[in-house]
C-alpha positions in Angstrom: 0.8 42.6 22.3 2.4 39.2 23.2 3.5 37.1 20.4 0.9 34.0 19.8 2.6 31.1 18.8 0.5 28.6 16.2 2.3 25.2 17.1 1.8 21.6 15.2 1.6 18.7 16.9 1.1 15.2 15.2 -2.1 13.1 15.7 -1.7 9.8 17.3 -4.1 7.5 19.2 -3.8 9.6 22.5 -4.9 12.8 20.6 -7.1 11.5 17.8 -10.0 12.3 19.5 -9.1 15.9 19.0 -8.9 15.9 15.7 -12.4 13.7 15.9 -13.8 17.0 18.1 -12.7 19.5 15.2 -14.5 17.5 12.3 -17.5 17.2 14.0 -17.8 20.8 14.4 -16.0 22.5 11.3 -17.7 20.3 8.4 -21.5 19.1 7.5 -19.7 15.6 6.7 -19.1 12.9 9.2 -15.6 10.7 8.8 -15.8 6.8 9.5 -13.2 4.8 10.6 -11.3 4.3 7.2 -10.9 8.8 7.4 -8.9 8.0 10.6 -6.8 4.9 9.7 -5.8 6.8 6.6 -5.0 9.8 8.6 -3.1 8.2 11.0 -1.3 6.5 8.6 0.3 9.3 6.7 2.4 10.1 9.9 3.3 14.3 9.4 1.1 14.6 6.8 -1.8 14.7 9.3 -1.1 17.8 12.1 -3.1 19.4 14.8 -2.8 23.1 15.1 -2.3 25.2 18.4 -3.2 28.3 19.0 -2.4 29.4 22.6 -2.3 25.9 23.5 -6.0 25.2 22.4 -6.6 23.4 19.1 -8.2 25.7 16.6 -7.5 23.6 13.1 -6.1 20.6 11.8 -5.0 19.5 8.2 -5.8 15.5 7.3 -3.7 13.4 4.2 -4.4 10.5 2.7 -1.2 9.2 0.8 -2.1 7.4 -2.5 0.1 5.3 -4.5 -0.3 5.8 -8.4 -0.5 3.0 -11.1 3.3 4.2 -12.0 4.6 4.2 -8.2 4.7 7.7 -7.6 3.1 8.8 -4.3 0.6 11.6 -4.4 -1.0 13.5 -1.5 -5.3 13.5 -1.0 -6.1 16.5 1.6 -8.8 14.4 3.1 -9.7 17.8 5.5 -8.4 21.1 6.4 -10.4 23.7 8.9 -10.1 25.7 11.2 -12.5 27.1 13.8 -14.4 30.3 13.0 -13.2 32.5 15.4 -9.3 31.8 14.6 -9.6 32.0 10.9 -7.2 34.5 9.3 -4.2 34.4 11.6 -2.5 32.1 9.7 -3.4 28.9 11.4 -4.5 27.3 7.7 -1.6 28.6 6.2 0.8 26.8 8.4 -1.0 24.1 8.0 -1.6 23.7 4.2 2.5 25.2 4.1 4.1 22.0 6.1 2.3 19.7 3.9 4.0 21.5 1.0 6.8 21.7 2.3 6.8 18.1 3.3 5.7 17.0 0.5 8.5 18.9 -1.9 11.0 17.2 0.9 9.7 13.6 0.1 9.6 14.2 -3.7 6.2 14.2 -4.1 4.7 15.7 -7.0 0.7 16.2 -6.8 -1.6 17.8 -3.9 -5.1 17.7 -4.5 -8.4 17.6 -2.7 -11.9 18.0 -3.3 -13.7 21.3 -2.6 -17.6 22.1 -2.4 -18.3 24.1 -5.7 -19.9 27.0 -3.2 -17.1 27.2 -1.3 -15.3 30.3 -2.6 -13.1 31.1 0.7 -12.0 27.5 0.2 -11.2 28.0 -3.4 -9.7 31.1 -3.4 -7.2 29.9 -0.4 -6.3 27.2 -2.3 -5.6 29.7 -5.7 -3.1 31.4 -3.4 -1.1 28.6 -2.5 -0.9 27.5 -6.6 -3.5 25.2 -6.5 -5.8 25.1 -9.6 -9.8 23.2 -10.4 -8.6 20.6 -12.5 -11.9 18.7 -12.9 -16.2 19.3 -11.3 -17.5 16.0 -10.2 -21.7 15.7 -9.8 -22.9 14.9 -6.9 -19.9 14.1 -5.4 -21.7 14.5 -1.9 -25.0 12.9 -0.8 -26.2 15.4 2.1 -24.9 18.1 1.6 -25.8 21.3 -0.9 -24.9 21.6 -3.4 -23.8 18.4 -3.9 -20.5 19.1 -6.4 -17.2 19.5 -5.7 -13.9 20.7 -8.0 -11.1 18.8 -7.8 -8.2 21.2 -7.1 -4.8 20.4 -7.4 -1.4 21.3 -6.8 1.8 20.1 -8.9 4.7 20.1 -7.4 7.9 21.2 -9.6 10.4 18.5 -9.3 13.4 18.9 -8.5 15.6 17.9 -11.6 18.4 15.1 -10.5 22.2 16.8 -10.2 24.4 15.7 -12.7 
């Protein structure tokens, strides 16, 4: 059994239209413009995945700026194609923007999940994240049109003394 390497790659404007390919067929949702400004914008917060050398998955951040300064993460998107789901392509995915994010002292991760969606939820559970809030008809075409915002604090790390 050879050993199958999931690899990241960053999106930029020579590969966005990958990451244009994977939304279109992973969620009932389609992204404007504003979905890819933002995503380009957050630099390594927005990654392809590799699987093999074809692109099964790709996680995409929006970085928001609070009233008091601090930064917090939005997971605009993360999916992976059917037939590559459970080896760990998600996972790495959803783990460099943790990790990333714990680097860059950011404290809050959150995104909006479909209230049906209980692989989605349940991934997220494992990773620490928790429903913090149901929004109504957060969606227009889509049913059910709820979604739970689920979030993720990150523990900071206290300042040496």
């Amino acid at each position: 059994m050879k050993q199958v390497t999931i690899s990241l790659d960053g999106v930029r404007d020579k590969n966005v239209m990958q990451l244009k390919k994977l939304n279109v067929t992973l969620f009932p949702v389609r992204y404007n413009d504003k979905y890819y400004v933002d995503a380009l914008a957050s630099g390594d917060f927005t990654k392809l995945a590799y699987y093999s050398d074809i692109c099964v998955g790709a996680i995409a951040c929006r970085l928001e700026k609070r009233d008091d300064g601090a930064v917090r993460v939005y997971i605009m998107t993360l999916g992976v194609l059917a037939p590559y789901r459970g080896l760990g392509v998600g996972t790495k995915l959803l783990n460099h923007v943790l990790e990333l994010s714990s680097k860059q002292n950011i404290s809050e991760i959150y995104l909006h999940v479909q209230t049906n969606n209980d692989e989605a939820i349940n991934f997220y559970k494992k990773f620490g994240f928790e429903i913090t809030d149901t929004i109504q008809n957060y969606y227009t075409n889509i049913s059910p049109p709820d979604c739970y915002v689920v979030t993720k604090h990150l523990s900071q790390p206290q300042p040496k003394k």
